[in-house]
ROVO-226986 format. One record per residue (C-alpha): x, z, y; residue number from 1. Coordinates in Angstrom, 1 decimal, padded with zeros to 4 digits. Layout:
[[X, Z, Y], NUM];
...
This chain:
[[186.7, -052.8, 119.6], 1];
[[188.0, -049.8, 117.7], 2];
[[185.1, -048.5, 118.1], 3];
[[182.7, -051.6, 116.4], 4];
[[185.6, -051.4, 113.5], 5];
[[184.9, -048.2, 112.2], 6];
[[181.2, -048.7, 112.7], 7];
[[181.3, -051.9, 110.1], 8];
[[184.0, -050.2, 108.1], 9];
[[181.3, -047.0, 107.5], 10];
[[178.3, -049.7, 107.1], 11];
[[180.0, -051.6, 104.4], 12];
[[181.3, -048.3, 102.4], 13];
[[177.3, -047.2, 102.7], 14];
[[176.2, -050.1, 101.4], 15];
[[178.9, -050.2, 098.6], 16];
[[178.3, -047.1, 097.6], 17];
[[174.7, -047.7, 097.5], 18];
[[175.3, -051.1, 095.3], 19];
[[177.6, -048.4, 093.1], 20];
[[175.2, -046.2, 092.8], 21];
[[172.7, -048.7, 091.6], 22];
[[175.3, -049.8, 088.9], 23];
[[175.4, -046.6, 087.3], 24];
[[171.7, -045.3, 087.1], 25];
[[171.5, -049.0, 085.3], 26];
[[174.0, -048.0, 083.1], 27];
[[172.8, -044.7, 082.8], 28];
[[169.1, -046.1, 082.0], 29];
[[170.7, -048.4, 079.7], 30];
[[171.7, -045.7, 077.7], 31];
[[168.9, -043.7, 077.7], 32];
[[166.8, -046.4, 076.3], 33];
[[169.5, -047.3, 073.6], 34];
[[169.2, -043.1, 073.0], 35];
[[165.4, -043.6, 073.0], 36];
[[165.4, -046.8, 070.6], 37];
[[167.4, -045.2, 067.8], 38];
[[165.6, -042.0, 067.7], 39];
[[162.5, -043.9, 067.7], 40];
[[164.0, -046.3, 064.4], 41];
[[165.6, -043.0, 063.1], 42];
[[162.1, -041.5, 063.0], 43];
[[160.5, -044.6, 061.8], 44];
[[163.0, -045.2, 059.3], 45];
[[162.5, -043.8, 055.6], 46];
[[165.1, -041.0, 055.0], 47];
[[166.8, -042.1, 051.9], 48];
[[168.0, -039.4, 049.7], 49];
[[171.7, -039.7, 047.8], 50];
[[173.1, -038.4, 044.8], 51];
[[176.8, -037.5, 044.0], 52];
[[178.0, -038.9, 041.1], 53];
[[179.6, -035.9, 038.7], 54];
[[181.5, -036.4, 035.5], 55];
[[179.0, -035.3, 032.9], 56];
[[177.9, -035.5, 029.1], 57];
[[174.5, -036.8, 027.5], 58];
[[173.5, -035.7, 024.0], 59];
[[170.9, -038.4, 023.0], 60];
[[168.7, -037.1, 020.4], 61];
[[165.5, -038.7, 018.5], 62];
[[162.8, -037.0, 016.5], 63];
[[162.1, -037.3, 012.7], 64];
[[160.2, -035.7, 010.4], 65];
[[161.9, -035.1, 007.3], 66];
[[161.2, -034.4, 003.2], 67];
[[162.6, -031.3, 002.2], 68];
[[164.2, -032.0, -001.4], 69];
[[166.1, -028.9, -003.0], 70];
[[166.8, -026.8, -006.4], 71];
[[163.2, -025.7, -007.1], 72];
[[162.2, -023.8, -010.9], 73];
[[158.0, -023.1, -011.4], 74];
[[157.1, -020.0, -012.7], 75];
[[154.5, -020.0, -015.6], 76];
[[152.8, -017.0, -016.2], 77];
[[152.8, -015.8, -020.4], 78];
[[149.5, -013.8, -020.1], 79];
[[146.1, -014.3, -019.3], 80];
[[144.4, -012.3, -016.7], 81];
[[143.6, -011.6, -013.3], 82];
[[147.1, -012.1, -011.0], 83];
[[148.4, -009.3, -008.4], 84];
[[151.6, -010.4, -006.5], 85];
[[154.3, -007.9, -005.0], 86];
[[157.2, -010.0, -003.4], 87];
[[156.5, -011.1, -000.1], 88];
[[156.7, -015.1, 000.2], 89];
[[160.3, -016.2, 001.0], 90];
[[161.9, -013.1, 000.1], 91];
[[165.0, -013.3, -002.3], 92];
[[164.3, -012.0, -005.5], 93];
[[167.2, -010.8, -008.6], 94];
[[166.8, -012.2, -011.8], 95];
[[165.2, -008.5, -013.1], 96];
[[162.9, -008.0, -009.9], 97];
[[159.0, -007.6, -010.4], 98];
[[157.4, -010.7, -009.1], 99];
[[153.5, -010.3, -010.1], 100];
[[151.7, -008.1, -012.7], 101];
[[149.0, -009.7, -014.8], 102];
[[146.1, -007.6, -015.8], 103];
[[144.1, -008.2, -018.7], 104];
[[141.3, -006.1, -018.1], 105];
[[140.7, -006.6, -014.1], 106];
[[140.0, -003.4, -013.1], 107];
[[143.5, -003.4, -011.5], 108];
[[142.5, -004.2, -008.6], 109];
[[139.8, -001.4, -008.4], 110];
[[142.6, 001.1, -009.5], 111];
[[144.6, 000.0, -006.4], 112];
[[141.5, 000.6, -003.8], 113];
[[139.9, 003.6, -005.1], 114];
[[143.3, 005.5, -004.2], 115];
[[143.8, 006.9, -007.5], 116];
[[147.4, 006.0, -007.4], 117];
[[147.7, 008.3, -004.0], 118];
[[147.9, 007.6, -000.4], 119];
[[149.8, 004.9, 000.6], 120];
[[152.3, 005.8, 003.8], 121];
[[153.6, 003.6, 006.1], 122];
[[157.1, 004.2, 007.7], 123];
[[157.1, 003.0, 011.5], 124];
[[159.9, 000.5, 010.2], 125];
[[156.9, -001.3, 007.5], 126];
[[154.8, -000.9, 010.7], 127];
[[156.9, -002.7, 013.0], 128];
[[157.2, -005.6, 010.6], 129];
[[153.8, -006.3, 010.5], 130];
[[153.5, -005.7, 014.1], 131];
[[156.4, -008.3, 014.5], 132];
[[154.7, -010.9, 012.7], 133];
[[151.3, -010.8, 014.2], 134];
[[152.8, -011.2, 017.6], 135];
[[155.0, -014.3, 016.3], 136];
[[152.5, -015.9, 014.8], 137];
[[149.3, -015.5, 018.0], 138];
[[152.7, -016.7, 020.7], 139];
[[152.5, -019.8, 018.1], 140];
[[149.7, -020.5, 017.5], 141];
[[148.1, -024.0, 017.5], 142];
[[144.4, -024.8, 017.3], 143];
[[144.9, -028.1, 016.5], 144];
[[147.2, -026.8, 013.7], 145];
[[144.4, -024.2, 012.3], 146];
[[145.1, -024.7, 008.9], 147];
[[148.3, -022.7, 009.4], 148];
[[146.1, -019.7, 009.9], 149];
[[145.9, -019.8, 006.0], 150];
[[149.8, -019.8, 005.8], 151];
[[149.6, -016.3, 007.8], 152];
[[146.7, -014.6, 006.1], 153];
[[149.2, -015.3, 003.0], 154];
[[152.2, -013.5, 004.8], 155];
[[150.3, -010.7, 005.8], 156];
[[149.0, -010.4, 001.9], 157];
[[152.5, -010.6, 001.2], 158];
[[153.3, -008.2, 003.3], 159];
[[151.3, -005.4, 002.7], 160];
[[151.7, -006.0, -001.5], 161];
[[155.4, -005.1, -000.7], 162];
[[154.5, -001.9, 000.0], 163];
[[152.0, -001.2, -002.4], 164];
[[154.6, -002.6, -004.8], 165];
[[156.7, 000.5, -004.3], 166];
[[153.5, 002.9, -004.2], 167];
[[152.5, 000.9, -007.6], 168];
[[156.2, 002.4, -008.9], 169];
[[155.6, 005.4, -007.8], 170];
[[152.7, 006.2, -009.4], 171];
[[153.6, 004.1, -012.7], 172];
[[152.7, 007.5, -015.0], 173];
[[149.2, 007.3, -013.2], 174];
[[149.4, 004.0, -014.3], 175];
[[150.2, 004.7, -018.0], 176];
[[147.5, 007.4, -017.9], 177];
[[144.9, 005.4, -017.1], 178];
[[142.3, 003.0, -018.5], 179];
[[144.7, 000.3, -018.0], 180];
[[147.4, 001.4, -020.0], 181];
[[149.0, -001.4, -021.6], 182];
[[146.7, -003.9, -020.5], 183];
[[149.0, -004.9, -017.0], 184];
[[151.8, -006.6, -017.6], 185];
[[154.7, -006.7, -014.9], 186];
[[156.3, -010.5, -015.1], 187];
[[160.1, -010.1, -012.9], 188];
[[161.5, -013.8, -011.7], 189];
[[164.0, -013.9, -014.7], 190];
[[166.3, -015.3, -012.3], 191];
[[167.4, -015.1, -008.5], 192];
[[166.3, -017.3, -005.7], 193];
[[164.0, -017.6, -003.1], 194];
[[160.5, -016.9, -004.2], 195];
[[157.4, -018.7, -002.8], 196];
[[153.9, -019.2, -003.8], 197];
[[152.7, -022.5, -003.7], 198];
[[153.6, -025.6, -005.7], 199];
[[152.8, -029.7, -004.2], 200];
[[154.2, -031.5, -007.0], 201];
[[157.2, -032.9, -005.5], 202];
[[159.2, -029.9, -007.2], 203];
[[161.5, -032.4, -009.0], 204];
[[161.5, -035.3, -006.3], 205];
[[164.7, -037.3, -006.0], 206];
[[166.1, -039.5, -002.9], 207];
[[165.4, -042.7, -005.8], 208];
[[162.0, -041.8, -005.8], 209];
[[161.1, -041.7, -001.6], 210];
[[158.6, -044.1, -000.6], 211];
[[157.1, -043.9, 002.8], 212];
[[153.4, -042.9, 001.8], 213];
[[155.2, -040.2, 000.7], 214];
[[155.5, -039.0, 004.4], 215];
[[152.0, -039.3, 005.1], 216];
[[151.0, -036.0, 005.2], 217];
[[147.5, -036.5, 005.9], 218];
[[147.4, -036.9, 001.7], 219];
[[149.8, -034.1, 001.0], 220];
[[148.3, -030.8, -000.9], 221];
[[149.6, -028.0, -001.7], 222];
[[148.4, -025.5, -004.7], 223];
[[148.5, -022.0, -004.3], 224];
[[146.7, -018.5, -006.3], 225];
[[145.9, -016.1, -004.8], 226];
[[145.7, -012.0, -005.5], 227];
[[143.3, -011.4, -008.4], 228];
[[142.6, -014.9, -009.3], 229];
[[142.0, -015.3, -013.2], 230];
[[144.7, -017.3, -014.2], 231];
[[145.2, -018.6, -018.1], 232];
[[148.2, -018.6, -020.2], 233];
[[151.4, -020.8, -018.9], 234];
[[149.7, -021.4, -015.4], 235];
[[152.1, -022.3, -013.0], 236];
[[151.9, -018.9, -010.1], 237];
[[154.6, -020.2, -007.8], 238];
[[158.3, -021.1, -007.9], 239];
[[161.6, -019.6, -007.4], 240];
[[164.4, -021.7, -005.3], 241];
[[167.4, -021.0, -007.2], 242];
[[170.3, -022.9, -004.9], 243];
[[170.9, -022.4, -000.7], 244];
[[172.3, -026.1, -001.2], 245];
[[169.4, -028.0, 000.1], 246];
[[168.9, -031.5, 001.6], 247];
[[166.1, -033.6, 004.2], 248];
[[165.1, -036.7, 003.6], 249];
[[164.2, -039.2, 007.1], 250];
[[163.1, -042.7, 007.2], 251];
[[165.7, -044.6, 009.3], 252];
[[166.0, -047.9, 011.3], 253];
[[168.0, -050.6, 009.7], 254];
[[170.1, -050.2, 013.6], 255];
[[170.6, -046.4, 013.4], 256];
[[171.2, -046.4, 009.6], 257];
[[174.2, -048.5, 010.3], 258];
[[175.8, -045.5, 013.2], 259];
[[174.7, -042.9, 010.6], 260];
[[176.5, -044.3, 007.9], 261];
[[179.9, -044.3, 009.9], 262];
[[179.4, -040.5, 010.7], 263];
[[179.9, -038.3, 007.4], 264];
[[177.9, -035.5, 009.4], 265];
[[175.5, -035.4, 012.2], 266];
[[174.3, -032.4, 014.5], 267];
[[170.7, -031.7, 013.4], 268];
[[167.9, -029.4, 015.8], 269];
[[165.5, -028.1, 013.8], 270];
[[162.3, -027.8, 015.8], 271];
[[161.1, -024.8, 014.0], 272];
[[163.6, -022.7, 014.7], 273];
[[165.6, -024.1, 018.0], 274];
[[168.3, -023.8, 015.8], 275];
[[171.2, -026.4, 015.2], 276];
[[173.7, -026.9, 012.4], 277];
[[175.6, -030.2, 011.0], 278];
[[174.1, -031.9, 008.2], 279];
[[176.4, -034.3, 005.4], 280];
[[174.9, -037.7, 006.0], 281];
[[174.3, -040.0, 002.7], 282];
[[172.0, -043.2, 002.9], 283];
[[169.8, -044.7, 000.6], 284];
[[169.4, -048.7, 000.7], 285];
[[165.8, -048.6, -000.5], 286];
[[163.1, -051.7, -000.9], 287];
[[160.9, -050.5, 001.9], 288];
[[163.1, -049.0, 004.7], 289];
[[166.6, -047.2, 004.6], 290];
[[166.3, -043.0, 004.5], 291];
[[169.2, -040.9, 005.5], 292];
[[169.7, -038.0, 003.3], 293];
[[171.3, -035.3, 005.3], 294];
[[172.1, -032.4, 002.9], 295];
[[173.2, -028.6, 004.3], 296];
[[174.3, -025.2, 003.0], 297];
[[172.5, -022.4, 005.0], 298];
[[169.2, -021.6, 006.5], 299];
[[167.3, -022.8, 003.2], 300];
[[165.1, -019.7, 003.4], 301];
[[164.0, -020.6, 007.5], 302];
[[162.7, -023.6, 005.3], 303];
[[161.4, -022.3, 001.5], 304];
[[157.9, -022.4, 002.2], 305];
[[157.7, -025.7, 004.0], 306];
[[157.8, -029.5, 002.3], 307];
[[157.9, -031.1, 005.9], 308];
[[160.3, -030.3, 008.9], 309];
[[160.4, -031.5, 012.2], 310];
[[163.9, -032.3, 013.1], 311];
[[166.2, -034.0, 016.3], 312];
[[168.8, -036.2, 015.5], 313];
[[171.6, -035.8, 018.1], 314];
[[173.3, -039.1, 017.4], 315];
[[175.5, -038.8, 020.4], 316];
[[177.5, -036.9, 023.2], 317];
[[178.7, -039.5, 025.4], 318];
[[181.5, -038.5, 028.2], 319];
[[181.4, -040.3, 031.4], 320];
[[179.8, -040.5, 035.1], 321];
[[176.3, -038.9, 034.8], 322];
[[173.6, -040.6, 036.7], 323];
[[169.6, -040.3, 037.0], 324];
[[167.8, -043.0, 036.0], 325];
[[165.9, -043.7, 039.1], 326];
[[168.9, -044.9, 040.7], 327];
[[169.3, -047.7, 038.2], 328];
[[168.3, -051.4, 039.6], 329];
[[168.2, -055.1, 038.4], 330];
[[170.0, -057.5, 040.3], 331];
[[170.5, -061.6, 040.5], 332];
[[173.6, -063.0, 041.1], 333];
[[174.9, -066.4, 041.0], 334];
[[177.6, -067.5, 038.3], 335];
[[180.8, -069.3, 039.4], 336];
[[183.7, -070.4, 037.0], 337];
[[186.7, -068.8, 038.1], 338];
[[188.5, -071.8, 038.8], 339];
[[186.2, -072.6, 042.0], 340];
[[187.1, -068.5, 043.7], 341];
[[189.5, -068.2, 045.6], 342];
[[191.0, -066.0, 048.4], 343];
[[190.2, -067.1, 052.0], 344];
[[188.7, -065.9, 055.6], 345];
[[189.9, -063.4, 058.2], 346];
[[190.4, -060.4, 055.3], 347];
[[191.4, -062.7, 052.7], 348];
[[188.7, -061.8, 050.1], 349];
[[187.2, -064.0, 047.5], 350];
[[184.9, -067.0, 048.3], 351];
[[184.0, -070.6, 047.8], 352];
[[184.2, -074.1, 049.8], 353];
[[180.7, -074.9, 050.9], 354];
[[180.1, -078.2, 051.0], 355];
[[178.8, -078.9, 054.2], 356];
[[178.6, -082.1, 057.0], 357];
[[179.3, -081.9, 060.5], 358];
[[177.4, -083.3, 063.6], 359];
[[178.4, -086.6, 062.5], 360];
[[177.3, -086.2, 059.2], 361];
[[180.8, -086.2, 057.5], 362];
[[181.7, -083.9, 054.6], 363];
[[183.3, -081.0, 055.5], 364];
[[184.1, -077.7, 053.5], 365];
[[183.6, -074.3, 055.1], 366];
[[184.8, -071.1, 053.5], 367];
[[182.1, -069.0, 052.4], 368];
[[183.2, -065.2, 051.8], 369];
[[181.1, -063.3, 049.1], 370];
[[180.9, -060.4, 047.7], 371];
[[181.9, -060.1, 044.0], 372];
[[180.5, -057.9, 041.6], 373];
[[181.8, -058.6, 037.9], 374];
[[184.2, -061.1, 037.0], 375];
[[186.4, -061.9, 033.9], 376];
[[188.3, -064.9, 033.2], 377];
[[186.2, -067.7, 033.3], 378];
[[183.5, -066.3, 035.6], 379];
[[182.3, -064.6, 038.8], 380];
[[179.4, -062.6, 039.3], 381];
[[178.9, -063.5, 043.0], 382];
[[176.2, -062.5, 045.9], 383];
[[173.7, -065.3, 046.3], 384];
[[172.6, -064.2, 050.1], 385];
[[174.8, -066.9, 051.7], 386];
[[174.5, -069.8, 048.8], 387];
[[171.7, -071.6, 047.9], 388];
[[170.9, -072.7, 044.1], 389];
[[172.1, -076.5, 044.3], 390];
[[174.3, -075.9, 046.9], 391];
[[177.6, -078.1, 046.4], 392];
[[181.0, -076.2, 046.2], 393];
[[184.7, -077.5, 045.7], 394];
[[187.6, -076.4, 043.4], 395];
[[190.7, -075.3, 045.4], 396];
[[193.1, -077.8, 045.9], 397];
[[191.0, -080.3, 044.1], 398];
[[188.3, -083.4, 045.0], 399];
[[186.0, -081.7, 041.7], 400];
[[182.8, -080.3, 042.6], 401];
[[180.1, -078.6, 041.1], 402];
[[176.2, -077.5, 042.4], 403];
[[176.1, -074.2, 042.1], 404];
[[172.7, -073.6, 039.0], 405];
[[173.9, -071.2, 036.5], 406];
[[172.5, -067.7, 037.6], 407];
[[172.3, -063.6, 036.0], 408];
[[170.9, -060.4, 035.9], 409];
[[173.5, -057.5, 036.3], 410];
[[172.8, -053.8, 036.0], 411];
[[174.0, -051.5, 038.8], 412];
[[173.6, -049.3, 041.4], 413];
[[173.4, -048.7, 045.8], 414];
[[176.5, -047.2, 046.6], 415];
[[176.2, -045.7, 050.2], 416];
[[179.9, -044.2, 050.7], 417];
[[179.9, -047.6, 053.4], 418];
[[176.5, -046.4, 055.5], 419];
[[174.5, -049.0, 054.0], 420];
[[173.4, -050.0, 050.1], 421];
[[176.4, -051.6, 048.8], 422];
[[175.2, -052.7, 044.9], 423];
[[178.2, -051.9, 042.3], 424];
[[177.5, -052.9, 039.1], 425];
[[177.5, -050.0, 036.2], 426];
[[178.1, -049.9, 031.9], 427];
[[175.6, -047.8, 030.5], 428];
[[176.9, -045.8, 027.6], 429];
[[174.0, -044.0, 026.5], 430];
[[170.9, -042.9, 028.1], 431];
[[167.6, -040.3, 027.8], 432];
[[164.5, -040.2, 029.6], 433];
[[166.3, -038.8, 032.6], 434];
[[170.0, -039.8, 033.1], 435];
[[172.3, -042.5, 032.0], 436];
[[176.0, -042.1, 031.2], 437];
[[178.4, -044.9, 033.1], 438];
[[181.9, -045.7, 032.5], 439];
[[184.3, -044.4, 034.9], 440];
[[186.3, -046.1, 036.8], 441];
[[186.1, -050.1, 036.1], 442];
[[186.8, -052.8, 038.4], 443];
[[184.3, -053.4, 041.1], 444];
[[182.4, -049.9, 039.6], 445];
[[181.8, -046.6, 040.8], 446];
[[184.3, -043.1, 040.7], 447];
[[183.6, -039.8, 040.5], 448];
[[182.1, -038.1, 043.8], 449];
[[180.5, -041.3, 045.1], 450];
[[176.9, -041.1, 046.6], 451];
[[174.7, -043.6, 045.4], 452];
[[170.8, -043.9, 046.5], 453];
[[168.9, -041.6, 044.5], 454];
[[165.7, -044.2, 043.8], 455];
[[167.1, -047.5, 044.2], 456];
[[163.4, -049.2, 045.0], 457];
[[163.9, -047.7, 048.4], 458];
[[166.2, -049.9, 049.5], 459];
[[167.9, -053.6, 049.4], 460];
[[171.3, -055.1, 049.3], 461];
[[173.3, -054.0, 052.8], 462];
[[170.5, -052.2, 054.1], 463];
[[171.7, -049.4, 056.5], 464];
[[170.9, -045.7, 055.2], 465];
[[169.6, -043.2, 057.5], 466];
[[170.6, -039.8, 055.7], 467];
């Protein structure tokens, strides 16, 4: 009897164990394919890239091309003859410096080439200028801009006339002693300024007199003589910019004339030169458009030679939460008058009373939770995923209903601090073409070091984020 006992005591513990064993290879396989499956959605899933929000700033800049209005005096020459000019172009001249010479008889110019004043020498200094400008001008050069290759052949001229302005003084007894004695007359600026060499006619333009065909520079000319040219008596040869006080002249929009004219200056980039500096702001109501007149008082000799000047206006340099653009989305939301929120469910956040009817069609109300994104004090922006437009709710502690209709558009973005897209609505200060500037900090909004989705087509409302 003993015996049979522990014979059906063994046979039971084999086959329990057995039956255990079978338990936990389920389990086991259980897991495995749960393993299996999420490595299978992992890989399938698209990897969603984040961003971490940073305080940052964003200077928003627009680009004008302005008039260049300033103190400008023509020179007229008091001879007749053939013209020979020693300054170079933008150079700033004394009242008793030698500008041009005009010779009567035209063999000047001969004189200069047959080397009967001497050998001119160049110092590795004079070199290196000319060097310097060549290589500035080929790194800039345009082809759809070729008429500027004029504008360099001019510098050059200018240039090299410098120094044969000193070998001219140099050899002035040679001069004296030659044929031309007395027949070249040496004309000096009669006072200082910036010197340049061509005239446009808009020497004595005012802000009263802009219109905007003048800006059309497909009509604009400019006059200019050239070395040896016969030129008569009182001919205008150039003109001498007497004051560094100078001023640009930009057509504005009625919108961004209004910011201008709160600012009394504004940071200006001049395309030109890279450079920056803050220009006075003064606007002109005129019939046509309004034109901001933003007036300065250095770097008028980066600028003597040209009418026109490409400019940025950096109109702004907004502080806040710095975010790309790509993670910007529209969103729809149903609209709720505050009085029909209110607090409710297992964590007590905000909802509504669903009207609803049981299984024997009475009316019942069942408390809806919902995400809110915006709210103030006669509305909520709510999330429509569990309402329906037309869909009845009930004011708190009241018989009044309404049908939910009234729906809007809010701007925002997927916050994934959560594991999934959780859309927070966002301000938008000021923008670019690459990132937007957010207030910090606002109620249902985003702070500092959140990760948001990087491009928010990638994913929807509560979707989960594989990283």
């Amino acid at each position: 009897m003993a015996s049979a006992s522990v014979h059906d005591r063994r046979k039971y513990q084999n086959k329990s164990g057995k039956t255990m064993n079978r338990i936990e290879f389920a389990i086991f396989g259980a897991m495995i394919v749960y393993i299996i499956v999420i490595i299978i959605s992992y890989l399938n899933s698209e990897q969603i890239q984040g961003y971490e929000i940073q305080m940052g700033s964003l200077s928003v800049s627009k680009t004008y091309t302005g008039i260049v209005l300033r103190q400008e005096e023509l020179l007229k020459t008091p001879y007749t003859g053939y013209i020979n000019y020693y300054i170079r172009e933008g150079e700033r001249v004394s009242s008793r410096d030698t500008v041009y010479s005009i010779d009567e008889s035209g063999k000047l110019a001969s004189l200069l080439n047959s080397g009967e004043l001497g050998e001119n020498t160049y110092s590795d200094e004079d070199l290196s200028e000319l060097r310097s400008e060549i290589i500035q001008y080929t790194r800039g050069f345009d082809c759809k801009d070729f008429h500027s290759i004029y504008d360099f052949k001019y510098d050059i001229e200018g240039s090299v006339m410098k120094l044969v302005n000193i070998s001219m003084y140099e050899n002035i007894e040679v001069m004296n002693q030659s044929s031309l004695g007395g027949m070249v007359s040496l004309c000096a600026a009669g006072k200082s300024g910036y010197i340049v060499y061509n005239t446009d006619g808009y020497e004595t333009l005012t802000p009263e007199n802009i219109t905007a065909e003048i800006f059309d520079q497909t009509k604009y000319e400019k006059n200019r003589i050239n070395n040896n040219d016969l030129v008569e008596k009182n001919t205008t040869v150039g003109k001498l910019i007497t004051d560094e006080n100078w001023s640009l002249i930009i057509p504005v929009e009625k919108e961004q004339s209004a910011k201008l004219e709160e600012e009394e200056y504004v940071k200006v980039k001049f395309i030109k030169t890279q450079e920056t500096s803050w220009g006075q702001v003064t606007i002109h109501h005129q019939a046509d458009t309004d034109y901001a007149q933003l007036s300065f008082n250095n770097s008028c000799v980066s600028f003597c030679t040209d009418r026109f000047v490409d400019i940025e206006l950096i109109v702004s340099d907004e502080q806040g939460l710095k975010i790309p653009l790509s993670a910007i989305a529209q969103k729809e939301f149903f609209i709720v008058p505050a009085e029909y929120m209110s607090k409710g469910g297992p964590n007590g956040n905000y909802g509504v009373s669903k009207e609803t009817y049981d299984e024997n069609g009475n009316v019942v109300y069942q408390f809806i939770e919902t995400t809110v994104y915006n709210s103030d004090e006669n509305e909520f922006y709510i999330d429509n995923t569990n309402l329906d437009v037309g869909t009845y709710i009930c004011k708190p502690d009241s018989t009044d209903k309404m049908a939910i209709s009234k729906s809007g558009t809010l701007t925002g973005v997927y916050n994934m601090n959560k594991g999934y897209a959780d859309f927070k609505q966002i301000t938008i200060l000021e923008k670019n073409d690459e990132y937007a500037i957010v207030s910090s900090n606002t109620k249902y909004g985003l702070t500092v070091y959140d990760r948001i989705v990087l491009d928010a087509t990638s994913v929807n409302n509560d979707d989960f984020i594989y990283q």
